[in-house]
N, C-alpha and C positions, 0 to 999 in steps of 0.2 A: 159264430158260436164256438168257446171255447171245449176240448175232451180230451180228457185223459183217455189215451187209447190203451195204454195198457192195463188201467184201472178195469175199463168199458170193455175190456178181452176176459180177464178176470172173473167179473160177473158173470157174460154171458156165459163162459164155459162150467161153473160154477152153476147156472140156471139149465145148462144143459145136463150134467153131472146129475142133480139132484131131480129135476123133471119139472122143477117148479119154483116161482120166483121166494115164496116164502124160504122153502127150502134153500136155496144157495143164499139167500137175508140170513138165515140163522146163522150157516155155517162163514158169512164172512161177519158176522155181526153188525151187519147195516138194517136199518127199516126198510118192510118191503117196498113202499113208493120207491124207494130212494134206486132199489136193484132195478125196483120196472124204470124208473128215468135212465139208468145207466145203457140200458138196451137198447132203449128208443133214442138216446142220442148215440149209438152207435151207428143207427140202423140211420140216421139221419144224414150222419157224417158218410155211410157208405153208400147210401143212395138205393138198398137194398131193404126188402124185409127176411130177415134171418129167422124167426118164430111167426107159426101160426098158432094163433091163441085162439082156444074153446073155452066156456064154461067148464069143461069139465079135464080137458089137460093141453100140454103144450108137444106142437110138433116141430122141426126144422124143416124149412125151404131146400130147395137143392142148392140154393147160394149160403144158406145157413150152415151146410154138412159141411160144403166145402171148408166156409171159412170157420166153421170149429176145428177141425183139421189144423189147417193153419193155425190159430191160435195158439193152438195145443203146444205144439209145435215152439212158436218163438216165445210161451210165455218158459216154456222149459229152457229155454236159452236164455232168459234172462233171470231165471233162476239160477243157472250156472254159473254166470256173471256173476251175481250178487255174492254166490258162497264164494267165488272166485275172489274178489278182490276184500271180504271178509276177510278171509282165511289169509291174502297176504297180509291182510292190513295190521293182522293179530300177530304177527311174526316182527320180533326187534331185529331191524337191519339200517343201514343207515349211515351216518356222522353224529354222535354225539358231544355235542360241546361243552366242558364242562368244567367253572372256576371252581380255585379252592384255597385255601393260605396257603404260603407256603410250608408253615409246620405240622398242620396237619394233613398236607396234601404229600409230604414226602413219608411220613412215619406211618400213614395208615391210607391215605387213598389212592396213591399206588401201587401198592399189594394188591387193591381189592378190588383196580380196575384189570391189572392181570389177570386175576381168576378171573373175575365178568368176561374179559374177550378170548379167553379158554373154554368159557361154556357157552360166548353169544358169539361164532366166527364170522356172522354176517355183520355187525356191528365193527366202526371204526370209531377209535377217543381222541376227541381233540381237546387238552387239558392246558387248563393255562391257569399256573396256580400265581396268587397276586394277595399279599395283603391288606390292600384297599377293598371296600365294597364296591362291587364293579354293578352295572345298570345293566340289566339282562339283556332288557328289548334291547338297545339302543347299538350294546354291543355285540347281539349274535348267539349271546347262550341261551343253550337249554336247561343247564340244569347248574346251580351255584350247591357248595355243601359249605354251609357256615356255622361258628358256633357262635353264637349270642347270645342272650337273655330274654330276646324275643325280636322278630323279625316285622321291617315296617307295611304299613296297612298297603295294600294293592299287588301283595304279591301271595302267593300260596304254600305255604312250607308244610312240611309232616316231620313228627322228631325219629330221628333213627334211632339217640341214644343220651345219653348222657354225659356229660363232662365234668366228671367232680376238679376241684378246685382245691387246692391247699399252699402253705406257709412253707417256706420250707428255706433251707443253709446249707453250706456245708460244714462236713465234721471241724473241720479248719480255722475256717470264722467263727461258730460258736465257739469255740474252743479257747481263742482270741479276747473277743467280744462278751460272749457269755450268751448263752438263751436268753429270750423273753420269757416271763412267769405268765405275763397276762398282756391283753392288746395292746395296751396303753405305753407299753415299756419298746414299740417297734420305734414309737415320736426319737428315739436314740439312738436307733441302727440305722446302716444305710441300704435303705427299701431301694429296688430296682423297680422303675414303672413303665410300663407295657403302654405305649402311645394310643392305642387306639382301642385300650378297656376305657368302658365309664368311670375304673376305679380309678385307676392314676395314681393321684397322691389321696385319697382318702380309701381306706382300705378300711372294710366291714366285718366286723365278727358277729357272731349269737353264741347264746347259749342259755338251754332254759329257758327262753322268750327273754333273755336279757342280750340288746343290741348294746355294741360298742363299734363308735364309730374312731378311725385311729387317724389322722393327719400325719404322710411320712414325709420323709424327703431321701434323695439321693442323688451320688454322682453320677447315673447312668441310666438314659431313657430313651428306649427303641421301640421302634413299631414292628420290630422279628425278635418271635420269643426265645428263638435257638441262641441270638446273642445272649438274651438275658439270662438264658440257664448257663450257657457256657460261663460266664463273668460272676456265677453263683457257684460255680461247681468248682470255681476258683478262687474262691475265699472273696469276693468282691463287695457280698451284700446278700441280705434276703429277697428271696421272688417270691411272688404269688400267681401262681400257675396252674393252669390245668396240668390233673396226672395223663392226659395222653402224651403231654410232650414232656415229663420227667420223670415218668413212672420207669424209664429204664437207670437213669440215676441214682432214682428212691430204692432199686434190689439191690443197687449195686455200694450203696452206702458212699456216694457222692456227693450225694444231697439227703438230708434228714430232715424228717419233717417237725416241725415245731407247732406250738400250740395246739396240740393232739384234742385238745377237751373243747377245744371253738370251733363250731360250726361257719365255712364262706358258704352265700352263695352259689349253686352248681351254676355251670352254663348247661345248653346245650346244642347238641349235634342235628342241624335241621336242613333236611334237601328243601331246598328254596327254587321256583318256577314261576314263571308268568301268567300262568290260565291254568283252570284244572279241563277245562271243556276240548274232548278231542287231543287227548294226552296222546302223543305218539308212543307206541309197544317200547322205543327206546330207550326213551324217559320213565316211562311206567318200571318198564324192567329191571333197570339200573337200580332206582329208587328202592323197590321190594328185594333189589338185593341186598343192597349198604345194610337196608331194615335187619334183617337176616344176618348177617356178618358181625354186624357191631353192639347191636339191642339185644335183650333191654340191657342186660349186664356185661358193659365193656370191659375186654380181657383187658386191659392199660390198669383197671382197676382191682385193687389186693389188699388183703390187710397188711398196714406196716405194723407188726410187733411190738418195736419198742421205742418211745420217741426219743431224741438226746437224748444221754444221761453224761456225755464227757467222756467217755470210755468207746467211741469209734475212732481205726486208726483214720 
């Protein structure tokens, strides 16, 4: 016969506590049969009777006194255990491992892993920024921070924030070239395409619930967006970019934005993991940091003023 002995310690002292078996059933919320079975396979397992039962109340044996004593005793110690390794278990300390691109992992996610190991000193970052989608399991991380449009099924993402998206030149080349009026006039520029957006060469506007879809082309296609802004900010061609990675461009009137009245697509900002079951405090903590830092309203993001007009040096 199988017993939970410390279940069957529980009870008894719990029946000793209250005086009677209904009584410690209330307070651990079991049926009474179920408290009087726990006794008697105690009482079985030790070879002893621990309660004399009356009709009318219960007493302890002298092997009974003892062994409440005892119980008493180690269920207290395993009470201390439990807060014990609770209490580490709630504490981020650790190796956290953790992918990112490379554009938005040098402009924004190490800043904010230096504050994180300023306020978390038991926490170590192991960061390995990559702009492929790298395979969590397979390759060791805990935590990926990617910006998509939506993350695929079997993994577990939360959004930290947003990533608006915009059009954009420089003073130089429109100047050259000329603005675009409307989407449809990009089919003549030469559009820079980002290898590993879904856009690529089809680039989407809205406005008003009115979609245009625009087919570009160009001599210049990477899968790192710092090339493609640099190659923009040099008269090269139009990007279409998140403002985290050219919002210091756009203050600095390096790059202007264009087609100011059409709505892209945002992306967004999503800590990506394997399971949410048994989150480790490190992963947890990181996660409701970034939250905190970057949401809902990213500082990358501002109002640009005024779009082209021909009149930026």
């Amino acid at each position: 016969m199988t017993i939970d002995i410390v279940t069957g310690m529980r009870v008894f002292t719990a029946v000793v506590d209250a005086g009677s078996f209904a009584g410690a059933a209330d307070k651990l919320d079991l049926s009474r049969g179920m408290a009087t079975r726990y006794v008697a396979q105690l009482e079985a397992h030790l070879g002893v009777r621990l309660l004399n039962r009356t009709t009318r109340k219960l007493s302890l044996t002298e092997a009974g006194s003892d062994y409440c004593q005892r119980a008493t005793q180690v269920l207290a110690m395993v009470e201390e255990a439990e807060t014990s390794v609770a209490q580490e278990a709630s504490i981020p300390r650790g190796t956290l491992r953790v992918t990112c691109s490379q554009a938005f992992g040098v402009r924004h996610l190490g800043w904010a892993i230096t504050e994180y190991l300023q306020r978390y000193p038991g926490i170590q970052v192991d960061v390995t920024l990559n702009d492929r989608v790298v395979d969590l399991v397979e390759e060791g991380f805990d935590l990926a921070v990617r910006v998509a449009t939506r993350i695929d099924p079997g993994l577990v993402a939360r959004k930290l924030t947003r990533a608006r998206v915009v059009a954009c030149a420089s003073p130089g080349y429109l100047k050259k070239q000329g603005a675009p009026k409307s989407p449809e006039e990009l089919a003549r520029h030469n559009c820079l395409a980002y290898a590993y957006s879904s856009l690529q060469n089809e680039w989407r506007f809205r406005r008003k619930g009115v979609v245009r879809k625009v087919r570009v082309s160009g001599n210049l296609r990477g899968n790192n967006g710092d090339i493609l802004s640099t190659a923009a900010i040099e008269g090269l061609g139009v990007v279409l970019h998140p403002t985290f990675l050219v919002y210091e461009a756009l203050r600095e009137k390096k790059l202007v934005r264009i087609l100011p009245d059409w709505e892209i697509d945002d992306l967004t900002v999503f800590a990506v993991y394997p399971n949410r079951k048994f989150l480790p405090p490190k992963v947890r903590s990181f996660i409701d940091f970034l939250a905190a830092r970057f949401g809902p309203e990213p500082y990358w993001d501002f109002d640009w003023k005024q779009p082209y007009n021909g009149h930026h040096v």
